[in-house]
Structure formats: structure tokens, C-alpha cells
C-alpha positions as CSV (number, residue, x, y, z in Angstrom):
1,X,35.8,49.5,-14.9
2,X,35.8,52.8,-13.4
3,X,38.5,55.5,-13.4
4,X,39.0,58.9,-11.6
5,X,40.0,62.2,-13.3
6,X,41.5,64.8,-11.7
7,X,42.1,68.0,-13.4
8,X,45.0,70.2,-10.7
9,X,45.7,73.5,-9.8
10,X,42.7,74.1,-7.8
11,X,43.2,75.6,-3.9
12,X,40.7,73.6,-2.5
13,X,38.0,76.2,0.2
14,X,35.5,74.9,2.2
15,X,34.1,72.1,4.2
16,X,34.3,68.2,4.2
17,X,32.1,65.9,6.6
18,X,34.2,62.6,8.2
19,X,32.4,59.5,7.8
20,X,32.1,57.1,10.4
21,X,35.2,54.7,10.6
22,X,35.3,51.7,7.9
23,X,37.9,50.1,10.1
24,X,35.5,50.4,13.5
25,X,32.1,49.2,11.5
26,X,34.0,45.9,10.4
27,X,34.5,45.6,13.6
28,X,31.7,46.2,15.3
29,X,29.4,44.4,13.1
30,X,30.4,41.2,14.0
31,X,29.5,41.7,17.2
32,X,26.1,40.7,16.4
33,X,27.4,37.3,16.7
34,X,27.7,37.4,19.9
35,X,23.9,38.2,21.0
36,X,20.2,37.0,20.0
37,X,19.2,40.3,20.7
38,X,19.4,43.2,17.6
39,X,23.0,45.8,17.6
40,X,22.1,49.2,15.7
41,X,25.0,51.1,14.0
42,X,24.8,54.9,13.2
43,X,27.2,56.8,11.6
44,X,28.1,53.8,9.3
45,X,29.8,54.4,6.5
46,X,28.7,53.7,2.9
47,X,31.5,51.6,1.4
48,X,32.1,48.0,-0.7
49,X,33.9,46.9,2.3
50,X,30.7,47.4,4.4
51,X,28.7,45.1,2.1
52,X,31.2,42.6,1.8
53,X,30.9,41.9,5.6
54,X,26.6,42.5,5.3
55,X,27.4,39.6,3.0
56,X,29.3,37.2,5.2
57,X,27.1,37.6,8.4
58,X,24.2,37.2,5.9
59,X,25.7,33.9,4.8
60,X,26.2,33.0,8.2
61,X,22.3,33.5,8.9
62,X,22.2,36.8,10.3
63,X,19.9,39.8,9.5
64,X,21.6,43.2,8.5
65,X,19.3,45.9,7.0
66,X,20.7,49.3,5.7
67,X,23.2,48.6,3.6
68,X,22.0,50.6,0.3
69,X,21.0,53.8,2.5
70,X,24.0,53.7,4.7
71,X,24.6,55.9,8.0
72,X,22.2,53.1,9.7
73,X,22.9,49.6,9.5
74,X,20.2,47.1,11.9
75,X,21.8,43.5,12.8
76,X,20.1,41.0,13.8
77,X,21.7,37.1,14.8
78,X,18.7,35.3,16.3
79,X,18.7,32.7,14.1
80,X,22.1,32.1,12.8
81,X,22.0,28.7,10.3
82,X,25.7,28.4,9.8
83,X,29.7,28.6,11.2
84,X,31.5,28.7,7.7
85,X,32.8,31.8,6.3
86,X,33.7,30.9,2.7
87,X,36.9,31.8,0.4
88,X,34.4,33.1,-2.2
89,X,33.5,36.5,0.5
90,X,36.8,36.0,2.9
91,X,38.8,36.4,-0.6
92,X,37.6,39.7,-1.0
93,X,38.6,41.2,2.5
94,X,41.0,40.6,5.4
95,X,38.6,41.7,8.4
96,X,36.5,38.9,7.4
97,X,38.6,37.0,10.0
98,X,37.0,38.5,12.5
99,X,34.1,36.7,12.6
100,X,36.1,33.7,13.8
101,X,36.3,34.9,17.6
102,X,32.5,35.8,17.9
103,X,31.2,32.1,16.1
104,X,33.9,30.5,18.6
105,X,32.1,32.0,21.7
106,X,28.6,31.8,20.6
107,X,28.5,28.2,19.1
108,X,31.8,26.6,19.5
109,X,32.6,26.3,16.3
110,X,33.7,28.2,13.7
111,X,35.6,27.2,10.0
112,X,36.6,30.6,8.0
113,X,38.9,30.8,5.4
114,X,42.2,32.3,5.1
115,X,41.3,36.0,4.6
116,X,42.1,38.2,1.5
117,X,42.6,41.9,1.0
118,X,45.1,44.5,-0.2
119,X,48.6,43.1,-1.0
120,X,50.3,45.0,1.3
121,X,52.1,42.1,3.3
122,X,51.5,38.9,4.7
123,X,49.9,39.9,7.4
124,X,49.5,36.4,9.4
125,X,46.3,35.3,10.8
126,X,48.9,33.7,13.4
127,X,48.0,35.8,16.2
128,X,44.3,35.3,15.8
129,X,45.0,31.6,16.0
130,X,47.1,32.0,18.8
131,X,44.7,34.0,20.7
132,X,41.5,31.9,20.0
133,X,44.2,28.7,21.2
134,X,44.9,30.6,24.3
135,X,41.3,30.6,24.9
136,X,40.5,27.1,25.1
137,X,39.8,26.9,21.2
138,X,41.0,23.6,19.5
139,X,42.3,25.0,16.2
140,X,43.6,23.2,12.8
141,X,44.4,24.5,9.2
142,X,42.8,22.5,6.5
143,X,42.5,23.0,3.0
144,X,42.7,26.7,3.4
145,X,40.3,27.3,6.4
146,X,40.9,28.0,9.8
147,X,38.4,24.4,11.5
148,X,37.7,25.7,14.9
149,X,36.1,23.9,17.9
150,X,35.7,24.6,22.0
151,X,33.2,22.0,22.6
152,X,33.4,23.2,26.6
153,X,33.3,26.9,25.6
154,X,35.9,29.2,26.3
155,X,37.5,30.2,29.2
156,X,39.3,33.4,30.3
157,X,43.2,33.3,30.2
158,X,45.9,35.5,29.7
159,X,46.8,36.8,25.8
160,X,50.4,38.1,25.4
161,X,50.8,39.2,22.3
162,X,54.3,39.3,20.7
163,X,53.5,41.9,18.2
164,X,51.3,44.6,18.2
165,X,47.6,43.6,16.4
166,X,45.1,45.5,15.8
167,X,42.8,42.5,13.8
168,X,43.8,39.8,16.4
169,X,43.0,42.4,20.2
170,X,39.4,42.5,18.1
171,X,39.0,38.9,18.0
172,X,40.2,38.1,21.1
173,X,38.3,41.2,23.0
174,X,34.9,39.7,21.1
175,X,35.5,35.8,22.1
176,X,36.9,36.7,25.5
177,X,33.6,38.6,26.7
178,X,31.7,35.4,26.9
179,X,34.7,33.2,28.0
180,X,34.3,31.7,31.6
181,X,36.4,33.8,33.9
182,X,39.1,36.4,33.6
183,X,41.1,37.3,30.2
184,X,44.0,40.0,30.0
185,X,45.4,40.8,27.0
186,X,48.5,42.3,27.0
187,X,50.5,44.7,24.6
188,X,47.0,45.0,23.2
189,X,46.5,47.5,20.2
190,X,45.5,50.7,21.4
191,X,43.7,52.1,18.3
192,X,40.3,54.1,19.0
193,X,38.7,51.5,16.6
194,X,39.6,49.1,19.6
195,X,38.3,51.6,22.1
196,X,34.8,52.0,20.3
197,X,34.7,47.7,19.9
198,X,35.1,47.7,23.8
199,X,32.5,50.7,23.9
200,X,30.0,49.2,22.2
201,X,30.6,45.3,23.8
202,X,30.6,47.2,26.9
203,X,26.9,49.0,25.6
204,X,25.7,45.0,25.0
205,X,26.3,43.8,28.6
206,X,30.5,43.2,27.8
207,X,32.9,43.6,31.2
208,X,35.8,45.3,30.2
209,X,38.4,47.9,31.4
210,X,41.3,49.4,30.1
211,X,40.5,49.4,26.5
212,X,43.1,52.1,25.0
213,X,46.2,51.0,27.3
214,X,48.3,47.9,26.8
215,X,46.2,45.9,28.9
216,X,42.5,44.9,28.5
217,X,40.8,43.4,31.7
218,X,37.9,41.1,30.7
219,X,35.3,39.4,33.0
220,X,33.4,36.7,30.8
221,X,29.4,37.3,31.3
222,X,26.8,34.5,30.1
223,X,25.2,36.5,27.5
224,X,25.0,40.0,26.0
225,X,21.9,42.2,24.6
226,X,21.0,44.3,22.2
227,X,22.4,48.2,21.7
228,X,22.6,51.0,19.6
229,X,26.1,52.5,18.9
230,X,27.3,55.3,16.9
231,X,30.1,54.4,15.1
232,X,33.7,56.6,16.3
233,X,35.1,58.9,13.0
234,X,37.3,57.3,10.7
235,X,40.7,58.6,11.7
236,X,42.1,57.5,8.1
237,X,39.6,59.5,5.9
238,X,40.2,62.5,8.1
239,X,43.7,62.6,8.0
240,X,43.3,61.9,3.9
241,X,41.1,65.0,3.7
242,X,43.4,67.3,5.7
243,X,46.0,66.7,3.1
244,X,43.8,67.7,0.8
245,X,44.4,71.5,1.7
246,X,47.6,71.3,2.6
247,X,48.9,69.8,-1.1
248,X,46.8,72.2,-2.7
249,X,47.5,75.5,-0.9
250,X,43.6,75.9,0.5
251,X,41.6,75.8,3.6
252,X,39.4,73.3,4.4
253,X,37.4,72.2,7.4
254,X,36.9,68.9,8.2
255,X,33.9,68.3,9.7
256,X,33.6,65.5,13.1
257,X,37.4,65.4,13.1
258,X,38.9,65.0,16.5
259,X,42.7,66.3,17.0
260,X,43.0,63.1,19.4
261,X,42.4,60.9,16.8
262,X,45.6,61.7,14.6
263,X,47.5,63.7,17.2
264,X,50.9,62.5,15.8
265,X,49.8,63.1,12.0
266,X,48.9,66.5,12.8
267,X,52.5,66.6,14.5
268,X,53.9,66.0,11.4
269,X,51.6,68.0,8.6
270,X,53.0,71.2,11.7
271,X,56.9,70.3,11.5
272,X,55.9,70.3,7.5
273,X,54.1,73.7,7.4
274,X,50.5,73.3,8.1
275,X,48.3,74.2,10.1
276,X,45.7,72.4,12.1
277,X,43.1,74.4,14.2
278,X,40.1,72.9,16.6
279,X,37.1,74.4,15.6
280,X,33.2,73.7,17.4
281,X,32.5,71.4,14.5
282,X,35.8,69.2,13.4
283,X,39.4,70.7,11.8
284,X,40.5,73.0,10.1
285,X,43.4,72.6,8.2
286,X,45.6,75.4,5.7
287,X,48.8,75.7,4.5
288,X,51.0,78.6,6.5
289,X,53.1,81.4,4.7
290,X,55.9,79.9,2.7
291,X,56.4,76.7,1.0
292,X,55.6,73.1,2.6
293,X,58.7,71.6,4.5
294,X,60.5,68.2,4.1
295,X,59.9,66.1,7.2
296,X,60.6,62.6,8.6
297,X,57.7,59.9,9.0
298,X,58.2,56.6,10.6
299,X,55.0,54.2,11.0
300,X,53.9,52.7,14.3
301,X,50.8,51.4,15.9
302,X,48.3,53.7,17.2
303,X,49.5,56.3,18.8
304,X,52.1,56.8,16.4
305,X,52.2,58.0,12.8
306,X,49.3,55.5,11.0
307,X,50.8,52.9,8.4
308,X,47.3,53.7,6.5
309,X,48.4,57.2,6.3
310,X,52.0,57.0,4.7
311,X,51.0,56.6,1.1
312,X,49.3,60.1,1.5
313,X,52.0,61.8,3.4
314,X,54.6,60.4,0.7
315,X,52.4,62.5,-1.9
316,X,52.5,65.7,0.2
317,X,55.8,65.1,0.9
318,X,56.9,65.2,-3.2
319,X,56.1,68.7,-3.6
320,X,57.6,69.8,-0.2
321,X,61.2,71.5,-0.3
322,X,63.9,69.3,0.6
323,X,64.2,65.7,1.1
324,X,62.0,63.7,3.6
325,X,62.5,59.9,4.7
326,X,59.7,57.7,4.9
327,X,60.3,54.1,7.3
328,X,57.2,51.9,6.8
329,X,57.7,49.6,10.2
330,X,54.3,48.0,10.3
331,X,54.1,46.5,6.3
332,X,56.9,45.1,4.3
333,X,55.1,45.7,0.8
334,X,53.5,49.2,1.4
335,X,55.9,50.9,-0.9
336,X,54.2,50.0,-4.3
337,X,52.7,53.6,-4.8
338,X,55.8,55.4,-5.4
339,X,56.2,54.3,-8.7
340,X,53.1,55.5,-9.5
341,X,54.0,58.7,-8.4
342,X,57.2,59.0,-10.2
343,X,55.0,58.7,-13.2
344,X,53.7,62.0,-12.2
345,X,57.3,63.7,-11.7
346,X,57.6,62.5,-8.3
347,X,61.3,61.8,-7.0
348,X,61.3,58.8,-4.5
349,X,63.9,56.1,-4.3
350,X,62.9,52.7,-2.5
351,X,65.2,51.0,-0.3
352,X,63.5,48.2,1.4
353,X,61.4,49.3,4.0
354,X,62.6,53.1,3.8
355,X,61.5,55.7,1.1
356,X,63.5,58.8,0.4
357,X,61.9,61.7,-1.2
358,X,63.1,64.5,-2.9
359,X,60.6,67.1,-3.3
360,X,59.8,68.8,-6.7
361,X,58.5,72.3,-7.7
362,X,55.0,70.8,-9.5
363,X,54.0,67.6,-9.8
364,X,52.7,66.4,-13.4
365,X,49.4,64.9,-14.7
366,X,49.8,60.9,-15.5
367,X,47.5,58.2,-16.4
368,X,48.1,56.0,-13.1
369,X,47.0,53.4,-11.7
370,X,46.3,52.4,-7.9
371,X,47.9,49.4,-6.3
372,X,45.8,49.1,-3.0
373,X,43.4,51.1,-0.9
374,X,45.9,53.9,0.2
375,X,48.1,54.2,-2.6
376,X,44.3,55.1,-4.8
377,X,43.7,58.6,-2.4
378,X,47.5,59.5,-2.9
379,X,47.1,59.5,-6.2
380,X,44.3,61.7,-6.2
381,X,46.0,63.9,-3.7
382,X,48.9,64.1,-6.1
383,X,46.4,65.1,-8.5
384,X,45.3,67.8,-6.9
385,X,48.5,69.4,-6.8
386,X,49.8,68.2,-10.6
387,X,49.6,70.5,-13.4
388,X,47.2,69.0,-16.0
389,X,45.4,66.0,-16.5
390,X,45.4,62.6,-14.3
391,X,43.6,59.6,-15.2
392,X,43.5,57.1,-11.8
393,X,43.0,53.5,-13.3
394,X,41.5,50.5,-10.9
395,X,39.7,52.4,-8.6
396,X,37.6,49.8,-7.2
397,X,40.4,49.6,-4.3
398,X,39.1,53.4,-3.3
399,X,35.2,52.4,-3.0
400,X,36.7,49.7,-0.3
401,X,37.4,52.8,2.3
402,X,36.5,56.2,0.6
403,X,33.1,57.0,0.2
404,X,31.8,59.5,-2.5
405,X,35.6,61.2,-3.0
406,X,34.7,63.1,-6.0
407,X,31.5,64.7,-4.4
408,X,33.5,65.7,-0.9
409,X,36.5,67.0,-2.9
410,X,34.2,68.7,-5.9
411,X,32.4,70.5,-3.2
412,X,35.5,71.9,-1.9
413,X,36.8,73.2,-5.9
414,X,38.5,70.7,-7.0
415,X,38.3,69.1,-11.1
416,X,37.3,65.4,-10.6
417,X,34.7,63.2,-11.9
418,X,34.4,59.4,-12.3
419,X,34.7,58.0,-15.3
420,X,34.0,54.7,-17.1
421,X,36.4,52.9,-19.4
């Protein structure tokens, strides 16, 4: 099994290219479901993640090409031969649910299993039900799978969502655009991965307005087409990159980033000290005179401060001076980093869903190990800043969003390499 080692101390200079967003592409590509006709994607990223869900629409029947040489990926679901998503691929990753909406409104029928992931939460597929329900779906939960049927098809209604969802305002936008009739969601997610879905729908034929507010306006069509779409830049990796300068001391560019995209991160790296400049070709992001400041992060739903992005901050924020509080309002179990990082000299106490952190004068090289997806890059971030040697143990959680960290941050100065076991 792979591990990452970080040797710190290096200001890291230069320039880092954004990849297109892991969280938009697992969404989009199930949108081939919905059409006989092929769906390009450029700017794909090239991540485990990606395959995974090449895999499940493969096992459903559909054609995807471009997996191995990335940035391109060609779908094709002429000739699907099946509804069921298994365990053994739905295991391995939570945004497999979001087949279920698409299979519902092209065949009218759909069984996929209870989805896996990172244990950050329960995260329900509750809302997904409820949406596809809403819908005109007949629904039941049976030995593990979601057994779905609308042997009359769907048909528009309105989606009021209790809680903000990101997963289930996908699945419902997908299964609503070839629903008979009218479908509003409200208190819909507002994410720009939700924005580039409607985008692209929209590109294949899709009716839709108000994508990016708390209402989405849908008028059901009969079939969609083909498209190509460029895939929006993930907002996540970004923001992960523009710590990388800030932690270390050094200036770095951030190439394709888009101030929109993490306006109220970028709030927060300015109250702590950085600064984040516009440029004609992304970000660019450097520490200002003085030391890094201790600031207060709460999580909420896009726009707010990104859940995906606290692990990160909570790294930054150990070496700032003073004593920042952290509220993670969007997971109940997102939390399980900060040990880690105390193993590296990190002072952080845990009190349910609240983090308090009392920044130190120099982190410390550990061996560590990563606990999910985010909590892997903020222990590489830490490492950056630690004096000495880190050793990052189950990394395969990073290859699920991050592609080739140790060449983007190597290019930039700093001591990493992959090693094996």
C-alpha cells in the first residue's frame, strides 16, 4: 500500500493547474443515462473515483472511453443491458446513488444498493428516496438496495427539500428533466457542481431555469441528445492548493481558479493573513507580512465555508497565532483528522461538533495516517509546514479526489514522493 512523504520547510513558488471538478464529473456522467445519443466530457479529471463510476455505468451497459488518458472521457448509453447497481461498486463510493434518478426516468426501473464512501456521517439516502417518491417512483428497501419502479413514468411535481442536498437536487434535477410536466425543487443546493449538471442537461435538450438559486424550474421534455461539456474547476482542489502557500510562507498561482468559486474561503484565508489576487490565468495566493492569524470557520452549504474544506483550514489554522474555532454543521464525524494532527504537535481539542485550535510556533514531522479523503491533503499540508520527516499512511483515500499531488506540489519546491510499504 502506498504512502506519502513529505519532507517540510520548503516555501513553496510557482504555479499549479486546477483540475476539472471530481464532484461535477460524478455527476455529469450519469447523465448519459438519460440519452441514446453520446455526452463528451473535457476537462475530466484523472482520479479512482472517476473509474469507479466508468465501472458502474459499464456494468449497467453503457460505453465510456477515456478513462486511462483522462481530461476526455466519451459516454455512450445506446444499448444499456441492465438497472442494477451492485454493493460490490456502490460499496466503494457514495455518488454511485446517483445513477438511481437517471435509470428511473429512462427505463422505469432502477435497484441500486445502499452507497458507500468516506465515513464521515450517515449521510441518508433519505432525501433521494423522497425525491424520486415525489416523482411518481414506487420505492422499497430490500436486502440492502433501493427496488425502484414508475411503470407510467414520471411526472413533474413539486420537491421540498427539508435539508439542504447536494447528492439528492442531482438526482432529482436528472430524473425530473424527462418527467411529464412541471418540477420545482425547492431549497435546492446551490453548489456550481449543480449549476454545471443543469448546464450541461440543459446542452442535451434539458428545460431548466434557476439552477444556482433555491429554486429549480423544470419542464419535462420527451428525450434528450448528445453534447459535449467541459467540466466546471474543482472548487475543493483549488482551495486545497491555495493553502499550500499560505502554510508554507510562498507564492503560488493557481492556475483555472475562479474567486467565485470559493468566495467565502478566500474570506477567511484574508481575515487569517493571506492574500488572494485575480490574475488573467487563475489565483494567486501568498502569505502577507507578519504571522498567519487565528480565525473562525463555521461549515455551510455552498455559498458558505465548504464542509470539504475544513480539514485543510484546521491544518492552516495550527500554525496560526492564537486560537481559532472550527463548527463542522454539515457532518457529524468530520473531526477524525485532528488527532492525526496532534501527532504532529498540533493543539486541537474536540467537542462534538466544534474544534478549538490553539495554534503552535512549528508543527512536527509524524508517521500519520489519513482517515478519509480530506483529512489525507491536511496532512500533507501540515507536512509542508512541519519541521522534518512525515510519513502519510493509507493514501488510497487521496487518489479518490487529488490527482498527481506529489507532481503539482514538487513542481512548486516542495520534498514529497510516493512511497510503497
Amino acid at each position: 500500500m502506498d504512502q506519502i512523504r513529505v519532507r517540510g520547510g520548503a516555501a513553496l513558488q510557482g504555479s499549479i493547474p486546477i483540475a476539472g471538478a471530481k464532484n461535477a464529473c460524478l455527476a455529469l456522467m450519469p447523465a448519459t443515462l438519460l440519452t441514446d445519443e453520446p455526452l463528451t466530457l473535457t476537462n475530466a479529471p484523472r482520479l479512482s473515483d472517476i473509474s469507479t463510476m466508468g465501472a458502474l455505468l459499464g456494468s449497467l451497459g453503457a460505453e465510456v472511453a477515456g478513462l486511462q488518458e483522462g481530461r476526455v472521457l466519451a459516454l455512450s448509453s445506446h444499448a444499456l443491458t441492465g438497472s442494477r447497481a451492485d454493493y460490490d461498486i456502490v460499496r466503494k463510493m457514495r455518488a454511485s446513488v446517483l445513477v438511481l434518478g437517471p435509470l428511473i426516468a429512462r427505463l422505469g426501473h432502477a435497484e441500486v444498493s445502499l452507497p458507500g464512501g468516506c465515513a464521515i456521517g450517515a449521510r441518508p439516502v433519505d432525501l433521494h428516496r423522497m425525491a424520486m417518491e415525489r416523482l411518481g417512483a414506487e420505492i422499497e428497501l430490500r436486502d440492502g438496495y433501493l427496488h425502484a419502479r414508475a411503470p407510467r413514468g414520471l411526472r413533474g411535481a413539486v420537491i421540498d427539500f427539508p435539508i439542504v442536498s447536494v447528492g439528492a437536487t442531482e438526482n432529482a434535477l436528472m430524473a425530473a428533466v424527462l418527467a411529464r410536466g412541471t418540477t420545482v425543487l425547492k431549497n435546492a443546493a446551490r453548489e456550481p457542481e449543480i449549476v454545471d449538471l443543469a448546464r450541461c442537461l440543459r446542452g442535451m435538450g434539458a428545460q431548466i431555469d434557476g439552477e444556482g438559486s433555491p429554486e429549480i424550474v423544470i419542464e419535462g421534455v420527451d428525450r434528450l441528445g448528445g453534447s459535449t461539456h467541459r467540466v466546471v474547476a474543482d472548487r475543493i482542489e483549488l482551495g486545497t492548493y491555495m493553502l499550500a502557500p499560505a502554510i508554507t510562507g510562498g507564492d503560488v498561482e493557481c492556475l483555472g481558479g475562479r474567486l467565485e468559486l470559493v468566495a467565502a474561503f478566500a474570506e477567511k484565508l484574508g481575515a487569517a493573513g493571506v492574500a488572494v489576487e485575480e490574475t488573467a490565468a487563475g489565483l494567486r495566493v501568498h502569505r502577507r507580512d507578519g504571522p498567519l492569524r487565528a480565525v473562525d470557520v463555521e461549515t455551510a452549504p455552498f455559498p458558505g465555508f465548504p464542509t470539504d474544506l475544513q480539514a485543510q483550514m484546521m491544518a492552516l489554522l495550527s500554525t496560526a497565532s492564537g486560537v481559532s474555532v472550527l463548527e463542522e454543521r454539515i457532518f457529524e464525524n468530520r473531526f477524525m483528522h485532528a488527532p492525526e494532527l496532534a501527532r504532529m504537535g498540533a493543539q486541537i481539542e474536540v467537542h462534538g461538533g466544534t474544534a478549538t485550535v490553539t495554534g503552535v510556533e512549528r508543527l512536527r514531522g509524524a508517521p500519520v495516517m489519513a482517515t478519509d479523503l480530506r483529512a489525507s491533503v491536511s496532512l500533507i499540508l501540515a507536512a509542508l509546514a512541519a519541521e522534518g520527516e512525515t510519513v502519510v499512511s493509507r493514501v488510497y483515500h487521496l487518489d479518490r479526489g487529488y490527482e498527481r499531488v506529489e507532481e503539482k506540489l514538487g513542481a512548486c519546491g516542495a520534498d514529497i514522493e510516493r512511497i510503497s510499504e
